[in-house]
C-alpha positions as CSV (number, residue, x, y, z in Angstrom):
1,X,0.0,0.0,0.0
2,X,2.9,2.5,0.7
3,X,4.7,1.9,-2.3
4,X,1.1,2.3,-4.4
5,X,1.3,5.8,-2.4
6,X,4.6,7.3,-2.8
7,X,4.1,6.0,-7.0
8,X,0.8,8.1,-6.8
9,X,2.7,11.1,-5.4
10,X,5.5,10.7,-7.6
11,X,3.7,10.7,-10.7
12,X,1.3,13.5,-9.5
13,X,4.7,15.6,-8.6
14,X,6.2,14.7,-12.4
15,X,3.1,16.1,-13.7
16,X,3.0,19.1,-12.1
17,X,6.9,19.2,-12.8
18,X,5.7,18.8,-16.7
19,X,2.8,21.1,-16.5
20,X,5.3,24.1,-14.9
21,X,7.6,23.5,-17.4
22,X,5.0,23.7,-20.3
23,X,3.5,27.1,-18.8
24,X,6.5,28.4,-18.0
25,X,7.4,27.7,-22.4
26,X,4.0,29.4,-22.8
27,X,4.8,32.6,-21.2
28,X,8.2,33.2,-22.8
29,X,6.7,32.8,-26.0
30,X,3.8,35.2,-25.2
31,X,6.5,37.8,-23.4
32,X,8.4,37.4,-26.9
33,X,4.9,38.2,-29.4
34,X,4.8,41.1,-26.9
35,X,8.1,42.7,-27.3
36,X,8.0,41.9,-31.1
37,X,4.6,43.7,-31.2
38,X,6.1,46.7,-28.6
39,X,8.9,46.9,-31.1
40,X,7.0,47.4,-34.4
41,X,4.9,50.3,-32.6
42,X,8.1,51.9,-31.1
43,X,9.7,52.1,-34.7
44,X,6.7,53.1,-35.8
45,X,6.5,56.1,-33.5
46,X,10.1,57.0,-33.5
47,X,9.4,58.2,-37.3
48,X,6.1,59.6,-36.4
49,X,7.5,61.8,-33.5
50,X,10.6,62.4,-36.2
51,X,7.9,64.0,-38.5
52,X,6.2,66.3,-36.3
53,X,9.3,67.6,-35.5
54,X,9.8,70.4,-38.2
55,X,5.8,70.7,-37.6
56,X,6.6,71.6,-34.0
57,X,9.4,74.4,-34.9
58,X,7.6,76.2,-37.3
59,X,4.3,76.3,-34.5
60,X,7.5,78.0,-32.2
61,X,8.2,80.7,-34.8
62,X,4.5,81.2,-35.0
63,X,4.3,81.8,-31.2
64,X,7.8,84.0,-31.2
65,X,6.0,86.0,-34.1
66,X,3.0,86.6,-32.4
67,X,4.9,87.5,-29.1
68,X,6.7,90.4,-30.7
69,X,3.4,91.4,-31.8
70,X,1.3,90.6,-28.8
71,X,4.6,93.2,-27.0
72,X,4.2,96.0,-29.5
73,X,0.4,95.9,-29.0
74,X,0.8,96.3,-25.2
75,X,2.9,99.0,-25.1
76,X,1.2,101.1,-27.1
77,X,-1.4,100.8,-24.9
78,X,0.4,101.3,-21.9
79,X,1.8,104.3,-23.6
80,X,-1.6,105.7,-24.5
């Protein structure tokens, strides 16, 4: 009867070994899909964010144009 016990235990113990193993498989193969697919988008929105770039500068001149402007405006009005 023991030895029908500790063969019940061992096999249940191997299959839990074997099912740990064959999760833990699972996971690193998930965790690599994921950084493939987190790679793709980053490269993608390195040369979007490269893009707007120049979009971004020319909005700054906009905004130092309109400063001057916005500064002339107010002193004339603080003047008058």
């Amino acid at each position: 009867m023991q030895a029908a016990t500790w063969t019940a235990i061992g096999i249940l113990a191997a299959a839990m070994l074997g099912t740990l193993v064959y999760l833990g498989g699972r996971i690193d193969a998930l965790a690599a899909r994921i950084d493939a697919r987190f790679n793709a988008l980053e490269n993608g929105l390195g040369g979007r964010i490269d893009a707007v770039g120049p979009w971004i500068d020319a909005l700054g001149a906009r905004v130092d144009a309109l400063s001057g402007r916005i500064d002339t405006h107010i002193d004339r009005h603080a003047a008058g």
